[in-house]
C-alpha positions in Angstrom: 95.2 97.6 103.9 98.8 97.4 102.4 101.0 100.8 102.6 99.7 103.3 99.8 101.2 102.4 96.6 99.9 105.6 94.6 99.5 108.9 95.8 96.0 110.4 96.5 95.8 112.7 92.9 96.8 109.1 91.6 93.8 107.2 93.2 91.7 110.0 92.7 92.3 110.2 88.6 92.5 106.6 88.6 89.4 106.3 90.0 87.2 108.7 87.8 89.3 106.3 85.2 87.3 103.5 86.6 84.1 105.0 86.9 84.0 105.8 83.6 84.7 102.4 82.3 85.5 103.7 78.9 88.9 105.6 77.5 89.1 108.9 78.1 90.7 111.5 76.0 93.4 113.6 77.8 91.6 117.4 77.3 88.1 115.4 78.5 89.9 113.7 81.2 91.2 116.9 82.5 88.1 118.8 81.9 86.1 115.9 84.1 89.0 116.2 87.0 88.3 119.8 87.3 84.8 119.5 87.2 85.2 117.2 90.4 87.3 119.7 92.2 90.8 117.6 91.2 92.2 121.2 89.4 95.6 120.7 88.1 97.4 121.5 84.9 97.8 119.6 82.2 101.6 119.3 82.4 100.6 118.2 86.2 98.0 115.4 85.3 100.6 114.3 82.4 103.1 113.2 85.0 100.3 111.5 87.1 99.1 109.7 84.1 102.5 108.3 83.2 102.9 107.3 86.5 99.7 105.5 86.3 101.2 104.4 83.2 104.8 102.9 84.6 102.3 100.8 87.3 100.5 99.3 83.8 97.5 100.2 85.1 96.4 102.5 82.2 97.0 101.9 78.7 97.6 105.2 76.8 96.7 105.3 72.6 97.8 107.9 70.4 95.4 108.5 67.6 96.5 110.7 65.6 98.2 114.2 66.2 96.7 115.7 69.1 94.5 112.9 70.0 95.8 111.0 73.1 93.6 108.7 74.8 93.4 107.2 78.1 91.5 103.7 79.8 92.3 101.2 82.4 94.4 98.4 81.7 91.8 95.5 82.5 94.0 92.7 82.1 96.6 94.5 85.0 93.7 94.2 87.1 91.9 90.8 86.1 90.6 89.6 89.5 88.5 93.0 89.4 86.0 91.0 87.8 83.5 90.0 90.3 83.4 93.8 91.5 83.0 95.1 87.8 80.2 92.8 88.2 78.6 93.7 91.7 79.2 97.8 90.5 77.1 96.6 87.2 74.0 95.7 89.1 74.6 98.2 92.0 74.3 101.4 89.5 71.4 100.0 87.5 69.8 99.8 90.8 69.5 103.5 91.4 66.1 104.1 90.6 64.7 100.9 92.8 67.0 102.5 96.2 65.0 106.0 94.9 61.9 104.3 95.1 62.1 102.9 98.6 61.1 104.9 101.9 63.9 106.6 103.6 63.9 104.0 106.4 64.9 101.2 103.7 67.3 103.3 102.1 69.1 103.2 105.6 69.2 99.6 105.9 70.2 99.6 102.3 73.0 101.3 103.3 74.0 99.4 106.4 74.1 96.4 103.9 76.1 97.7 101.5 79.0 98.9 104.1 78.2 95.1 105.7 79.1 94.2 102.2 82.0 96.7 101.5 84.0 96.3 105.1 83.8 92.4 104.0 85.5 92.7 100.5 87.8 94.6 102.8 88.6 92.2 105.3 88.8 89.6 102.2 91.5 92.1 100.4 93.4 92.5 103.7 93.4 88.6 104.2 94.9 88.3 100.5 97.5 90.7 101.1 98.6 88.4 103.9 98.2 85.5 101.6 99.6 86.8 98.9 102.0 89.8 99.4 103.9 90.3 96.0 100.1 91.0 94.9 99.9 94.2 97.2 99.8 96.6 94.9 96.7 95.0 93.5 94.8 95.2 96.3 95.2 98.0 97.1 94.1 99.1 93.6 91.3 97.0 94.1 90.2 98.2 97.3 89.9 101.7 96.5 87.5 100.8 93.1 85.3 98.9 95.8 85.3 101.3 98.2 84.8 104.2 95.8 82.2 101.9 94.4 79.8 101.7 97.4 80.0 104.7 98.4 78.1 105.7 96.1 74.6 104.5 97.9 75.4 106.8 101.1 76.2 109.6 98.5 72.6 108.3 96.7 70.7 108.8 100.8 72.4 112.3 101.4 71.0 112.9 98.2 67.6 111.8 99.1 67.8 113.8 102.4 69.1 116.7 101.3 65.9 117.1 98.5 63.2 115.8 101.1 61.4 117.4 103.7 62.7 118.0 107.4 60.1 114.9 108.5 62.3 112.5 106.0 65.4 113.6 107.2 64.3 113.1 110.8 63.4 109.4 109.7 66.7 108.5 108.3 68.8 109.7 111.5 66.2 108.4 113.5 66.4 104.7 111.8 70.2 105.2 111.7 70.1 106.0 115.5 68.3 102.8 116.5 70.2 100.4 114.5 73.3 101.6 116.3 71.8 101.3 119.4 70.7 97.8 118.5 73.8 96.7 117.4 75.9 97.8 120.2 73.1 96.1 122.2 74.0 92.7 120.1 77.7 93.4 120.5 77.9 94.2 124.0 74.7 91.9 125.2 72.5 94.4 126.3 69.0 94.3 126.2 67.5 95.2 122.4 66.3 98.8 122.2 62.3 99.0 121.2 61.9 99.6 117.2 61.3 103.4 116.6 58.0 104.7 115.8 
């Protein structure tokens, strides 16, 4: 990806930002970054905001006295459509990737960072294309990535409240796909499926 363009506290507000996909008040914004583990004070995320701001990618409202609020500035990032629409259908989707055995979970998940290392690749090859659009990208690429990993945090989930047996599964399936794939890679002969 393109040199880093905003500094991690940046990304990281920025992000929940995204994730939120609504405006934010400042006092609820900073409530929600502590709550995450981002603690700062509110003279601290004030400067990170307006940094945000200066890069357009927030647009900041005052309404009334004390009532500041925050939200992405959508039309900055316009090409982020086809990921607002992939992270749509990917969070209502929680309750079908619950539902699954842990084995499918897995392969779930070696989909999805198919899926994600792909829009990668494709933002990498844009920022060759197009470089005055780094900036972009690399916005861009963060939301995605932040985005999809949100299915490995959904299996450590799953793993962490299931029995040892479940667990063993999981690592177990995860162990004989990379097997297999090195196999394919390297052209070795395939591993036998795991029992």
């Amino acid at each position: 990806m393109p040199k880093r363009l905003l500094d991690e506290t940046c990304e990281k507000i920025f992000s929940v930002l995204l994730g939120t996909d609504k405006k934010l008040r400042f006092n609820m914004l900073h409530r929600t970054l502590n709550q995450i583990g981002l603690e700062m004070s509110k003279p601290t995320l004030a400067k990170h905001l307006n940094h945000l701001k200066k890069r357009r990618l927030l647009i900041r409202r005052k309404e009334g006295k004390q009532n500041v609020t925050y939200q992405v500035n959508w039309k900055k990032l316009e090409h982020f459509g086809e990921s607002i629409t992939v992270r749509r259908k990917l969070l209502k989707s929680k309750e079908d990737f619950d539902a699954v055995p842990i084995e499918e979970q897995v392969i779930i998940i070696h989909d999805i960072l198919a899926l994600r290392n792909l829009y990668r690749l494709r933002l990498e090859m844009f920022s060759i294309i197009d470089p005055s659009k780094n900036f972009e990208h690399s916005v861009q690429y963060l939301f995605t990535n932040r985005l999809f990993e949100i299915f490995k945090t959904w299996l450590l989930e799953s793993c962490h409240k299931n029995k040892t047996e479940c667990k063993e599964k999981a690592l177990n399936t995860i162990e004989y796909n990379i097997q297999r794939y090195q196999k394919i890679l390297f052209k070795e002969q395939t591993p036998a499926e795991p029992s």
